[in-house]
N, C-alpha and C positions, 0 to 999 in steps of 0.2 A: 444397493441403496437407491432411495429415490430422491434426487436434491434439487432442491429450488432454488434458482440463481438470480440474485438484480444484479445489475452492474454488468452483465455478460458479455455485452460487446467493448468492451476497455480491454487496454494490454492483458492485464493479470484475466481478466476472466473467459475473454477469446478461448486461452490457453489452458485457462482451466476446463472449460466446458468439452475442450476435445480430449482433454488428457482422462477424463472421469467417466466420457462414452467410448474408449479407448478399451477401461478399463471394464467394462459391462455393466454400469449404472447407468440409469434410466436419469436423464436430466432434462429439466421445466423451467426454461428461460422465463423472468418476466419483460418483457417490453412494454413499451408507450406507443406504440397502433396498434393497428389491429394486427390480432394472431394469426401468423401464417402457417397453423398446422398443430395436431395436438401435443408438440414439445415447445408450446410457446403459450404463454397466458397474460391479457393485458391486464394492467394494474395504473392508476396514477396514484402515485404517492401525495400530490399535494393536495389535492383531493378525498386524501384517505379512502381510497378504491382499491379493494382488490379481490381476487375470489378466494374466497376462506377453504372454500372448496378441493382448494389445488395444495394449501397448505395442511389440511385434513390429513390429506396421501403421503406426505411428505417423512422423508427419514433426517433430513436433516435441511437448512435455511441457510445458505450462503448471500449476505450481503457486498457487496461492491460498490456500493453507487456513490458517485460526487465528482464534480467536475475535477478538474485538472488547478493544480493551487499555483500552477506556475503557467500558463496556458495564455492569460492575458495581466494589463497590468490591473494591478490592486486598487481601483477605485470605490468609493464604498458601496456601491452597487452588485460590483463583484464579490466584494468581500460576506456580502450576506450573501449572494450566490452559492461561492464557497460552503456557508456555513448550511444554508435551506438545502442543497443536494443532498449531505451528508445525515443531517439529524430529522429533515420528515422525514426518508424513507427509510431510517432506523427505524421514528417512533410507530407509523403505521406496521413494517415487518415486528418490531420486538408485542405489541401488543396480539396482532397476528398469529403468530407462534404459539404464544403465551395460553389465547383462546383455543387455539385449536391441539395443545397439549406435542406439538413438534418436538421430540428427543435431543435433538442439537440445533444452534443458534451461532453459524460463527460471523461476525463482524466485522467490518475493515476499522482501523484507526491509521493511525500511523506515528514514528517516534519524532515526530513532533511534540507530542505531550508531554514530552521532557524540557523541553524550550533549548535552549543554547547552553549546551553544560560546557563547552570551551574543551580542556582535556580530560574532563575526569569521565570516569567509568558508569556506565549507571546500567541496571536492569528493571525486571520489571516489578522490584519493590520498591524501586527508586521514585520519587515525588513527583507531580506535576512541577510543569517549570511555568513563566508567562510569556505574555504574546499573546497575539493573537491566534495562531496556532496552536499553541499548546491551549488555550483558552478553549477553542473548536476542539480539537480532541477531548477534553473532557466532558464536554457536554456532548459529543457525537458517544463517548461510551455510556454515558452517564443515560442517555435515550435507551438504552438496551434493559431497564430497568425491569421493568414487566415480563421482559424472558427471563432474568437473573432471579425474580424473584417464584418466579414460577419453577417446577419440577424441569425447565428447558437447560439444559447443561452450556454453558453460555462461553464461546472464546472471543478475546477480544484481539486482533490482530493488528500488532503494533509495527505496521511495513514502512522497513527502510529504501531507499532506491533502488528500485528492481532495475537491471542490466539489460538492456536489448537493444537491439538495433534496429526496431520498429516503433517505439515509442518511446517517451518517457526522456529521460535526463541524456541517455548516451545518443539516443535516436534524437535529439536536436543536435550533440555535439560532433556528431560521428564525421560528418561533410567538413566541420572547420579545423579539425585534427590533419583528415587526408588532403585540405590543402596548407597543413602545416601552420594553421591561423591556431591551435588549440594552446591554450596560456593558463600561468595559475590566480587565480581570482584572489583577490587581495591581497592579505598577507599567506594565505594558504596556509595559515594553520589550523583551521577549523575544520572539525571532524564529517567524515561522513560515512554514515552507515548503509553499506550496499546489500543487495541479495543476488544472486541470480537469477533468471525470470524461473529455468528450469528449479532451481530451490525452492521460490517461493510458491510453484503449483505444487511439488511434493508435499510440502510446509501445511499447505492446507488440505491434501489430502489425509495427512497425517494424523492433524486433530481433529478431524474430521471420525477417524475411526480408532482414537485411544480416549476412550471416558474417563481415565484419568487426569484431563488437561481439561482445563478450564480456568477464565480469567483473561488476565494479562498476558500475552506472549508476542514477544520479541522477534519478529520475522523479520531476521538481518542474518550478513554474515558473520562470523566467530571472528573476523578481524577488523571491526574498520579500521579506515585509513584517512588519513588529514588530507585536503584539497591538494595540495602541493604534491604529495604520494601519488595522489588517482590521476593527475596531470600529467606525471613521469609513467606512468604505468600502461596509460591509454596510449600517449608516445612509443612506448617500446613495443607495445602489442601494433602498433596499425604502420611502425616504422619511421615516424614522419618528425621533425623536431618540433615543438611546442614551447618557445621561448619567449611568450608573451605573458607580460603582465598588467592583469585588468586593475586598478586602482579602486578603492572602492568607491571613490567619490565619483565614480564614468559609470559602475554599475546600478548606481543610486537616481544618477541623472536618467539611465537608459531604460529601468524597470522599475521606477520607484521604491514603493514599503518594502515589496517582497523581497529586496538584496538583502535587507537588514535581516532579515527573519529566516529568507530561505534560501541565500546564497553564501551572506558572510558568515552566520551563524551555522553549527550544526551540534549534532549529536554523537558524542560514541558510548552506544547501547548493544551488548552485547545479548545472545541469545540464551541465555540460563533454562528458563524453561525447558526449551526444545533440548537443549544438549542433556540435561538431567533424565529428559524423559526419554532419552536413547534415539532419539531425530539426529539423522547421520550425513550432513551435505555433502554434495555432490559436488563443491567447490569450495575451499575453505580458504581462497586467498586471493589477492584483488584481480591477479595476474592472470588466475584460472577462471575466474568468474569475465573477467575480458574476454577472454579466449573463447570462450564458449559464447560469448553474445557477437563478437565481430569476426572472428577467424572461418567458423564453419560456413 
């Protein structure tokens, strides 16, 4: 296949890009300078730029783009930041695609769009929830409208915390675990839905190459687990005690909105889609999906 990638320099898509020229596809980064070579092609999304050209060739459209939603705090500056990463460089790729007749279209969202379900279950028939997150999710998928409605076979990728120890959630917590600072945030009962990094590059090689799938899907693992769980878990994986408890009223004062929305809140969304369609992880439990981001 021939795949066009934004977002490719981010955790998930580093790793996707080697795993897909690993596998002997031809892969077309887009970047924001200039291209250093003919596996790279500029685009500026906010500008609606891009060479239609490169998506012509294309077998399939991998999105990624949008800043980090926990990265700084939530000012409303940022929070449109949040939101402009995410749905220009949808709406200019989904129109993109659309025009140039691309066969597949897959997307990032993520299971935010469920908002704070507390403990109950939910998949991806399950309703938008509110927030500002879930708010952004909807309208980051709701931008893909033009590929959905075109002949573009469209997946919408609903990613839970991807696991690594280079980015992302475990890669800020990794250092205050091993010196024993690692605590459960609030009451820790609030859900969260993990992946593995290695799952969730499979995850999308997957739909990537089954026509069957399209929509909604769930890119988590088959078991989340409540804060209080992934607290004892990262404990036992890195060896170290972790007998702190964050208040929520300290993490409110320390990171403002976002504790409300993206630390005391979460989601347990399981993967229905993926499991239905015969997608088989490589980790189905919190313990393993640790082990595989910090042991090796």
């Amino acid at each position: 296949m021939r795949v066009v990638i934004a977002g490719s320099s981010g955790l998930i898509g580093t790793a996707l890009v080697s795993s897909l020229r690993g596998d002997g596809h031809d892969v077309v980064r887009l970047v924001r300078r200039s291209s250093a070579g003919p596996d790279e092609s500029r685009w500026d999304p906010q500008k609606d730029r891009i060479d239609t050209g490169i998506l012509a060739d294309a077998d399939a459209v991998v999105n990624l783009c949008g800043v980090g939603v926990g990265d700084k705090r939530w000012t409303g500056a940022y929070k449109q930041l949040i939101r402009d990463s995410r749905i220009a460089a949808t709406d200019v790729l989904a129109e993109g695609v659309a025009e140039a007749g691309v066969p597949v279209f897959v997307n990032a969202s993520a299971v935010g769009y469920y908002g704070d379900t507390g403990d109950r279950v939910v998949d991806e028939t399950s309703p938008s929830g509110t927030g500002f997150l879930a708010d952004t999710c909807r309208d980051w998928e709701a931008a893909t409208a033009p590929a959905r409605t075109s002949k573009t076979r469209t997946v919408l990728l609903r990613s839970g915390i991807v696991l690594s120890p280079h980015g992302g959630l475990l890669g800020r917590l990794k250092t205050l675990y091993s010196f024993g600072l690692g605590g459960r945030l609030g009451n820790g009962r609030q859900y969260l839905s993990w992946i593995s990094l290695e799952d969730e590059v499979d995850a999308i090689k997957f739909v990537l190459a089954r026509d069957d799938v399209a929509g909604p899907v769930n890119v988590t693992g088959p078991a989340p687990v409540t804060n209080a769980q992934f607290n004892g878990a990262v404990a036992r994986t890195l060896h170290r005690p972790a007998p702190w408890i964050v208040p929520g009223f300290a993490l409110s004062a320390l990171v403002g909105e976002f504790a409300q929305e993206g630390v005391l809140a979460g989601q347990r969304a399981i993967p229905t889609v993926l499991e239905n369609a015969g997608f088989r992880f490589r980790h189905n439990t919190i313990g393993e999906g640790l082990d595989a981001a910090l042991m090796r």
